[in-house]
N, CA, C and O atoms as CSV, one atom per row, in Angstrom:
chain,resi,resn,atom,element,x,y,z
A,1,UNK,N,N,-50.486,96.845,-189.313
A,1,UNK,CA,C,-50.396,96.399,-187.943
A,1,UNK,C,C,-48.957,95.968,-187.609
A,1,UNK,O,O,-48.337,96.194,-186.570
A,2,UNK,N,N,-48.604,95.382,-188.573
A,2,UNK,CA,C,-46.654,94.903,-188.116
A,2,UNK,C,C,-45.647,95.926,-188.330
A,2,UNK,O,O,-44.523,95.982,-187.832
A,3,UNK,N,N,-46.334,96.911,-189.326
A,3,UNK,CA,C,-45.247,98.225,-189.146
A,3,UNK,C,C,-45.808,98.830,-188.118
A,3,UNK,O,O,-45.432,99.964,-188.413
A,4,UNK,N,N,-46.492,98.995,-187.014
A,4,UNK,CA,C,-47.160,99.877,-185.675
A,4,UNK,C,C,-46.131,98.925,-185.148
A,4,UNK,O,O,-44.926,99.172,-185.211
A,5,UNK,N,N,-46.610,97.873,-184.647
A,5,UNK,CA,C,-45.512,96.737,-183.731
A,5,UNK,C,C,-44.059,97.248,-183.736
A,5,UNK,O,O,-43.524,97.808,-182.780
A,6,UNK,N,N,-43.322,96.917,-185.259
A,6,UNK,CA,C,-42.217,97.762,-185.612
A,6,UNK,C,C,-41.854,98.942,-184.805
A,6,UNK,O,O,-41.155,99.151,-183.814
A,7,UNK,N,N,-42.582,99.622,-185.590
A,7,UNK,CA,C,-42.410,101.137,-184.595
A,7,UNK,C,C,-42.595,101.271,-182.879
A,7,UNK,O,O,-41.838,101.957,-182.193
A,8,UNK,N,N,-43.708,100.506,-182.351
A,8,UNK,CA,C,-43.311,100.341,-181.070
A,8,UNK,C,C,-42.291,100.225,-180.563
A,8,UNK,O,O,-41.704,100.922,-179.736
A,9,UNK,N,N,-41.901,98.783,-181.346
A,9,UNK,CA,C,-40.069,98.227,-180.788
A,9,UNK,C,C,-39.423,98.974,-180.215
A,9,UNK,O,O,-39.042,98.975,-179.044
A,10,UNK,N,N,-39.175,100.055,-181.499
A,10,UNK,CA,C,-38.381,100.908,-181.938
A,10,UNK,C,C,-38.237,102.090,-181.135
A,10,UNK,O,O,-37.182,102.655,-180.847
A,11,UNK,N,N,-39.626,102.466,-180.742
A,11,UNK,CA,C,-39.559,103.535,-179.438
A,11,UNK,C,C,-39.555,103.075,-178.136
A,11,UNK,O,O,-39.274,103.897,-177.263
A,12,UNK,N,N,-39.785,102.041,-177.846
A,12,UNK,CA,C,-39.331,101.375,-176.781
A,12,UNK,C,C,-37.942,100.769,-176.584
A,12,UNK,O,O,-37.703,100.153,-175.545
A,13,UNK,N,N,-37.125,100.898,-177.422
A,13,UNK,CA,C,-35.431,100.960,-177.890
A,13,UNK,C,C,-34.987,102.314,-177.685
A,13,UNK,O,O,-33.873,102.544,-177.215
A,14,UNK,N,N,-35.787,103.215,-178.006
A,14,UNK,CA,C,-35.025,104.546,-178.048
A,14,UNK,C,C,-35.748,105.512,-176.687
A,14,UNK,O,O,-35.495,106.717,-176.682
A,15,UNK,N,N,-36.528,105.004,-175.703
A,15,UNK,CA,C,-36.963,105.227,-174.889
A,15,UNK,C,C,-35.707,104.524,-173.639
A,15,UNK,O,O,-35.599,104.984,-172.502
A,16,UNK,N,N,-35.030,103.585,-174.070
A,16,UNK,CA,C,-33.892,102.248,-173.161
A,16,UNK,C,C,-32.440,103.446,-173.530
A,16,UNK,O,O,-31.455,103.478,-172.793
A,17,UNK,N,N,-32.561,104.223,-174.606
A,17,UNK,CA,C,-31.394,104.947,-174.536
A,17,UNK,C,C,-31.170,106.465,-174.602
A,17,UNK,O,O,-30.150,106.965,-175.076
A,18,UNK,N,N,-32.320,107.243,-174.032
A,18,UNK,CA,C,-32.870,108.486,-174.498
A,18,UNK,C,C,-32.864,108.804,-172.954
A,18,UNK,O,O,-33.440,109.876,-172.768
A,19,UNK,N,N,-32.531,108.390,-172.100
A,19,UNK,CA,C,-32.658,108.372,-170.933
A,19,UNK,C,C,-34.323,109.155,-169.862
A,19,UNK,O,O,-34.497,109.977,-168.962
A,20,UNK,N,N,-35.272,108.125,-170.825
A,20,UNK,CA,C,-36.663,108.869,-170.613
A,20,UNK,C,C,-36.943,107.632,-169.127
A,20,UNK,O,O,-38.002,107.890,-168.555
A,21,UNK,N,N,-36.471,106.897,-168.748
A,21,UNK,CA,C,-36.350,106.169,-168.374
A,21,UNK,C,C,-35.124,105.696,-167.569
A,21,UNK,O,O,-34.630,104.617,-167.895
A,22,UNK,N,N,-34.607,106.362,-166.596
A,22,UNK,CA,C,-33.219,106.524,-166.020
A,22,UNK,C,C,-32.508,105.186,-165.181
A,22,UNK,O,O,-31.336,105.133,-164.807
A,23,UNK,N,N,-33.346,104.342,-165.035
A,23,UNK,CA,C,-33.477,103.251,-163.981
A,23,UNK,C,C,-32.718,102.458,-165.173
A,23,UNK,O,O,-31.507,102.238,-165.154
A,24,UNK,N,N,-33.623,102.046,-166.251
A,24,UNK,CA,C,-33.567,101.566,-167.403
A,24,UNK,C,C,-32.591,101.364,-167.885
A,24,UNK,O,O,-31.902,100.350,-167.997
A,25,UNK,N,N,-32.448,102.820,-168.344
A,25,UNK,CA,C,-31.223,103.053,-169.453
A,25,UNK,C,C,-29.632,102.725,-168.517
A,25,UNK,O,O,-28.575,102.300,-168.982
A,26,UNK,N,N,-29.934,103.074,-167.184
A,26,UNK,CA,C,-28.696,102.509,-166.552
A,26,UNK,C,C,-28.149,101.166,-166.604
A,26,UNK,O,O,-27.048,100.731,-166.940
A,27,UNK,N,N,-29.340,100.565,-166.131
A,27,UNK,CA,C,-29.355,98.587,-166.278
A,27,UNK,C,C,-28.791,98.390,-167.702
A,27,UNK,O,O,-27.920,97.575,-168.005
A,28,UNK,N,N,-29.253,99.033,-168.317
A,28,UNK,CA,C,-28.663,98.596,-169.754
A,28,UNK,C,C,-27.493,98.877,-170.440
A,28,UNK,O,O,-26.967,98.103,-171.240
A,29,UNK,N,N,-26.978,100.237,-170.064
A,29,UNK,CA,C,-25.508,100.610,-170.314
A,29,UNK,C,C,-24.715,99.131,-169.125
A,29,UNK,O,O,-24.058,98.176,-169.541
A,30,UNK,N,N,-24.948,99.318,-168.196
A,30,UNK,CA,C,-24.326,98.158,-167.290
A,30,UNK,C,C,-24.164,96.824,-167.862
A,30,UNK,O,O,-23.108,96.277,-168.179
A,31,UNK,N,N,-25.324,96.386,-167.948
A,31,UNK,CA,C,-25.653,95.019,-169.081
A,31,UNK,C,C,-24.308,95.086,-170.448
A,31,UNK,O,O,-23.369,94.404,-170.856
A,32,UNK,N,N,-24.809,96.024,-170.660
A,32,UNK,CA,C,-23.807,96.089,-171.647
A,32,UNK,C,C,-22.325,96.078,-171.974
A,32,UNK,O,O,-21.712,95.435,-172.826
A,33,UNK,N,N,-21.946,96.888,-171.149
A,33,UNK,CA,C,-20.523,96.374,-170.473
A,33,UNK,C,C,-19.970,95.411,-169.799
A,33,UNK,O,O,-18.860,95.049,-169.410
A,34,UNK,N,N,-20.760,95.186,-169.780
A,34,UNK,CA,C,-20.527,93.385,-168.895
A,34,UNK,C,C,-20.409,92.296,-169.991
A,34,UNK,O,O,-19.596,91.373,-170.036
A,35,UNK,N,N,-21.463,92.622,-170.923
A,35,UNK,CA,C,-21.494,91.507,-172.106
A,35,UNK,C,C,-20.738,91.684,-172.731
A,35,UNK,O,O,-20.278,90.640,-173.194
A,36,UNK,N,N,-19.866,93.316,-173.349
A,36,UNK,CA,C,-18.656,93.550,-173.660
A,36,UNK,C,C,-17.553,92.689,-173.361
A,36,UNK,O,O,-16.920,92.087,-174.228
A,37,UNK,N,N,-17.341,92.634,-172.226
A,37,UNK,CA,C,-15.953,92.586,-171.147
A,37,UNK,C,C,-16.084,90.769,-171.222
A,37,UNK,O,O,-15.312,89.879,-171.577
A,38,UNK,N,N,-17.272,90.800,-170.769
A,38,UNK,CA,C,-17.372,88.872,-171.812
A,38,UNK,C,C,-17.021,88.715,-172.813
A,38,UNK,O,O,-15.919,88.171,-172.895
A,39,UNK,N,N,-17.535,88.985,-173.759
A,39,UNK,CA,C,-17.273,88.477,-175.129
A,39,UNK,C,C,-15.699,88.869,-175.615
A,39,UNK,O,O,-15.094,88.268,-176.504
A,40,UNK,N,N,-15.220,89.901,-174.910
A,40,UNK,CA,C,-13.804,90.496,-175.362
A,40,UNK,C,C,-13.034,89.022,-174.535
A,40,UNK,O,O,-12.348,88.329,-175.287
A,41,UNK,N,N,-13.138,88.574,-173.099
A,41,UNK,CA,C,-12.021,87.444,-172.685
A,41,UNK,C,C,-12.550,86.063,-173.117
A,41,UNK,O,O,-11.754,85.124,-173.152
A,42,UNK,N,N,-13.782,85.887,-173.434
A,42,UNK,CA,C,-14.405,84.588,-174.407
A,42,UNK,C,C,-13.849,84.291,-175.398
A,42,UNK,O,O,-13.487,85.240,-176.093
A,43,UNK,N,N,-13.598,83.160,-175.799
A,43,UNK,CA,C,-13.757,82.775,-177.580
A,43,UNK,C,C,-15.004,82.981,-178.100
A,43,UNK,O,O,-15.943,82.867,-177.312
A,44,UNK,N,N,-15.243,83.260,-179.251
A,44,UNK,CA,C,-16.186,83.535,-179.611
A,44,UNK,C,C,-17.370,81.857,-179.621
A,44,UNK,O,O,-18.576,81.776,-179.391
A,45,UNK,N,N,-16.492,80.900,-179.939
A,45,UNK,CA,C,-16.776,79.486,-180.530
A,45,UNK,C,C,-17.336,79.179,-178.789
A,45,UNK,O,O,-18.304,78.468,-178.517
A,46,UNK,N,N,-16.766,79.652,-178.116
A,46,UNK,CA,C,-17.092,79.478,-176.967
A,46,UNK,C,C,-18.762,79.606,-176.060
A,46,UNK,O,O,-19.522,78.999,-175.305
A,47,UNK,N,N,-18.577,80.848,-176.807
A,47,UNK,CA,C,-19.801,82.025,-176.522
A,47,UNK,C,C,-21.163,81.419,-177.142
A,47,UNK,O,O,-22.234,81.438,-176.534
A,48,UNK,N,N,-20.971,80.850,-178.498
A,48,UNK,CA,C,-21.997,80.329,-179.393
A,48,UNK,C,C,-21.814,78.671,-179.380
A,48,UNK,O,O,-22.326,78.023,-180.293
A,49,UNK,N,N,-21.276,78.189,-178.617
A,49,UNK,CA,C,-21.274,76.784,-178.147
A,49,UNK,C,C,-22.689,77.307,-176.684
A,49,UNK,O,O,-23.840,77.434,-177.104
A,50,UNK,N,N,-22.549,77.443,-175.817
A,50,UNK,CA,C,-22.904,77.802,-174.770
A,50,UNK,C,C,-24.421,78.402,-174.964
A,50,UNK,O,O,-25.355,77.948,-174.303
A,51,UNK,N,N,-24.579,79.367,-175.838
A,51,UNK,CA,C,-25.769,80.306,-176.162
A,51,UNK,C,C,-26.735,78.831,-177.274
A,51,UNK,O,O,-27.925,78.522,-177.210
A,52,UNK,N,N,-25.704,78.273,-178.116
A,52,UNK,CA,C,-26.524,77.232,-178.882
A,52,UNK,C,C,-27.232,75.908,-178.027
A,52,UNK,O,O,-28.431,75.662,-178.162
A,53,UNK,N,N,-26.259,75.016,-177.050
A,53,UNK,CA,C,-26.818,75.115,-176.014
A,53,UNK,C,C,-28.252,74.731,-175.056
A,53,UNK,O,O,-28.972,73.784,-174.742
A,54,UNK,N,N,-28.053,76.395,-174.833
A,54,UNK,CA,C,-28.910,76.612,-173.839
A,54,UNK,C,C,-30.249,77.014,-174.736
A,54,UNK,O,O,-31.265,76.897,-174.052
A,55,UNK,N,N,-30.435,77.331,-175.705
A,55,UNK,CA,C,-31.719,77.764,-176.727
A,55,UNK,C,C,-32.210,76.472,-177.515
A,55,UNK,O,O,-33.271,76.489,-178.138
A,56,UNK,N,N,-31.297,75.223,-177.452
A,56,UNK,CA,C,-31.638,73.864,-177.727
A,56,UNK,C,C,-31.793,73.172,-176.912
A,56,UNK,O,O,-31.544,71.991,-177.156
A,57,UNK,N,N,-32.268,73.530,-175.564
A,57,UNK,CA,C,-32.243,72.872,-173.887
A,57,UNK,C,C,-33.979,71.933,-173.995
A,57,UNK,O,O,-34.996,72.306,-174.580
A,58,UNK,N,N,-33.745,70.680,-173.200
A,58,UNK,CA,C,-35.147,70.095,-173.220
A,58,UNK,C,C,-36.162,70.923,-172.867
A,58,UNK,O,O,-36.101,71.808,-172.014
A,59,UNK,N,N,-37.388,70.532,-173.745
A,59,UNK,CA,C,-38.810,71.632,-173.166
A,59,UNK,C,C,-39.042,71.153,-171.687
A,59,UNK,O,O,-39.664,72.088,-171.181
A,60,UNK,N,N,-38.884,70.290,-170.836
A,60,UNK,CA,C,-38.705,70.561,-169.368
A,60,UNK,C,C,-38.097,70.928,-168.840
A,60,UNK,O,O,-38.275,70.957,-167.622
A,61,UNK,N,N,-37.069,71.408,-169.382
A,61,UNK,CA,C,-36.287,72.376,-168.610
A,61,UNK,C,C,-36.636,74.157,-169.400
A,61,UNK,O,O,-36.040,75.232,-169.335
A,62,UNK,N,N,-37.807,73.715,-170.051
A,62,UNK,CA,C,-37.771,75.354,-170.082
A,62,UNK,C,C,-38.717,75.831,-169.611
A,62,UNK,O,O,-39.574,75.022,-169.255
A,63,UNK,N,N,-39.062,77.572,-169.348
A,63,UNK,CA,C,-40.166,77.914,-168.404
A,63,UNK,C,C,-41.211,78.610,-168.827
A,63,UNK,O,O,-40.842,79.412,-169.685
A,64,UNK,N,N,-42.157,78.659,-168.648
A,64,UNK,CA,C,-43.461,78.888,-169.364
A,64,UNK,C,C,-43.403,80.330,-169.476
A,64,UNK,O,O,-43.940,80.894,-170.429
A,65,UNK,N,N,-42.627,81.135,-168.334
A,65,UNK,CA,C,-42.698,82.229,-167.896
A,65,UNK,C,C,-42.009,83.225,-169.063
A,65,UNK,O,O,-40.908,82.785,-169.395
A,66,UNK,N,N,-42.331,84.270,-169.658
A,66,UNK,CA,C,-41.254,84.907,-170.357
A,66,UNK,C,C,-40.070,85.274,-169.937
A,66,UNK,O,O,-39.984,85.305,-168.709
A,67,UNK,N,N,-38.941,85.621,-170.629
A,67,UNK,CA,C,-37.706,85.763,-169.870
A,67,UNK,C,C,-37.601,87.056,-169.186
A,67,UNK,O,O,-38.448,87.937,-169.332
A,68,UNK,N,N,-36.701,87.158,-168.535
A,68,UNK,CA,C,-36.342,88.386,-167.571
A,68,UNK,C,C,-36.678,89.635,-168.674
A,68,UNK,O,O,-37.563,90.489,-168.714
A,69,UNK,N,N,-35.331,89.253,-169.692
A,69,UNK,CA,C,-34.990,90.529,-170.526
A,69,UNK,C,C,-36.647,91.245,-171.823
A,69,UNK,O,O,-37.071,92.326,-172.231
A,70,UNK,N,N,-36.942,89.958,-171.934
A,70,UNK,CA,C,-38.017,90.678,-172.924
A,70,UNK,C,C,-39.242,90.885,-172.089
A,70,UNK,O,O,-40.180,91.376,-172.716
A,71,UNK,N,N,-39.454,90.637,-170.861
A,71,UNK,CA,C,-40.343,90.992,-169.833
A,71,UNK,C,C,-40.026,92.521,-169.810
A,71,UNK,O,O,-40.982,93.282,-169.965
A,72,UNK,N,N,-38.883,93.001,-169.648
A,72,UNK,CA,C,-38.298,93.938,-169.033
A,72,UNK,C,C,-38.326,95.456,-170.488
A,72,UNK,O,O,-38.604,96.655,-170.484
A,73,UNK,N,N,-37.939,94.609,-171.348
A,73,UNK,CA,C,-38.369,95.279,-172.505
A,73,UNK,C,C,-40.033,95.748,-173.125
A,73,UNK,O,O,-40.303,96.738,-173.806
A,74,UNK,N,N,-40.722,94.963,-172.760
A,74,UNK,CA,C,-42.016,95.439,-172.704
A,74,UNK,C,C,-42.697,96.201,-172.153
A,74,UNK,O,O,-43.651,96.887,-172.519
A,75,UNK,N,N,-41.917,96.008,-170.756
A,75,UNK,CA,C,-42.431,97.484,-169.865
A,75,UNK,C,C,-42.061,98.520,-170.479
A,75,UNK,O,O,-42.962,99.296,-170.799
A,76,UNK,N,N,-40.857,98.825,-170.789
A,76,UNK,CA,C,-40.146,100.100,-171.687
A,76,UNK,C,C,-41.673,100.975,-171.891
A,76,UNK,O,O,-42.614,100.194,-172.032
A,77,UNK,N,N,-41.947,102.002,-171.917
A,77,UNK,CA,C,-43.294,103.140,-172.480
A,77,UNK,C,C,-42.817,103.621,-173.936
A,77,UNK,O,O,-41.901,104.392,-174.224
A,78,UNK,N,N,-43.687,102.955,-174.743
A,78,UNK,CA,C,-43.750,103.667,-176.168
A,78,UNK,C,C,-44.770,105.034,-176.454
A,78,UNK,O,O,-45.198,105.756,-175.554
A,79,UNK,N,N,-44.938,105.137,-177.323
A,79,UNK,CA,C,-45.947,106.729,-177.597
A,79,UNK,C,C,-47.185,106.141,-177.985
A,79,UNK,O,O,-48.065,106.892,-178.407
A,80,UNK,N,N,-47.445,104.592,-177.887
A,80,UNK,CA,C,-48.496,103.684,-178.243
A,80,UNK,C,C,-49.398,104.304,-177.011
A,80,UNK,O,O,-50.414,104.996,-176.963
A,81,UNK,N,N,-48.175,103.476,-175.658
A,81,UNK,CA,C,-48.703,103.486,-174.840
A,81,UNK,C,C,-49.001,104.967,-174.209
A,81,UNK,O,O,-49.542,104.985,-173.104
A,82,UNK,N,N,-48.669,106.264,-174.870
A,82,UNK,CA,C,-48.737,107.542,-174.159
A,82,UNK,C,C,-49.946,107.930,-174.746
A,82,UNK,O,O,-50.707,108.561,-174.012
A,83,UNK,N,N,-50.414,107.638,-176.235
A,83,UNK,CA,C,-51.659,107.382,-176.988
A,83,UNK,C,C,-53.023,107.314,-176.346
A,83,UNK,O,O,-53.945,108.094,-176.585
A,84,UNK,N,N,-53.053,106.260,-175.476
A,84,UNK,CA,C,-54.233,105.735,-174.674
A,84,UNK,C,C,-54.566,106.552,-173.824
A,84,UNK,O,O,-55.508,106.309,-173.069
């Protein structure tokens, strides 16, 4: 069952860059260059001050809701989901 999960991931990763999914794979080349172009004028100490942070933030300030990005990743279509 955790190597199926695995493998889902995995085609739902290569579904984000296979361009089966054009909307997708755009947001994410974009995303990506952006986080590039950050981290290149950041300090790094900077980057992981900030990211440490915000992932150690009070549980009232956090939201029940899942986040944008792994929301967004789940939609992704695996061959799980072409299966059904």
């Amino acid at each position: 069952m955790v190597v199926g999960d695995i493998a889902t991931q995995g085609e739902r990763f290569q579904a984000l860059l296979s361009w089966r999914v054009p909307r997708a794979t755009c947001f994410f080349v974009i995303l990506c260059l952006v986080a590039a172009l950050v981290l290149y004028v950041t300090p790094f100490k900077i980057v992981a001050l900030v990211g440490g942070m915000f992932r150690m933030r009070q549980p009232k300030f956090r939201s029940k809701m899942p986040s944008a990005p792994s929301n967004f990743f789940r939609k992704l279509p695996s061959k799980a989901d072409m299966m059904l």
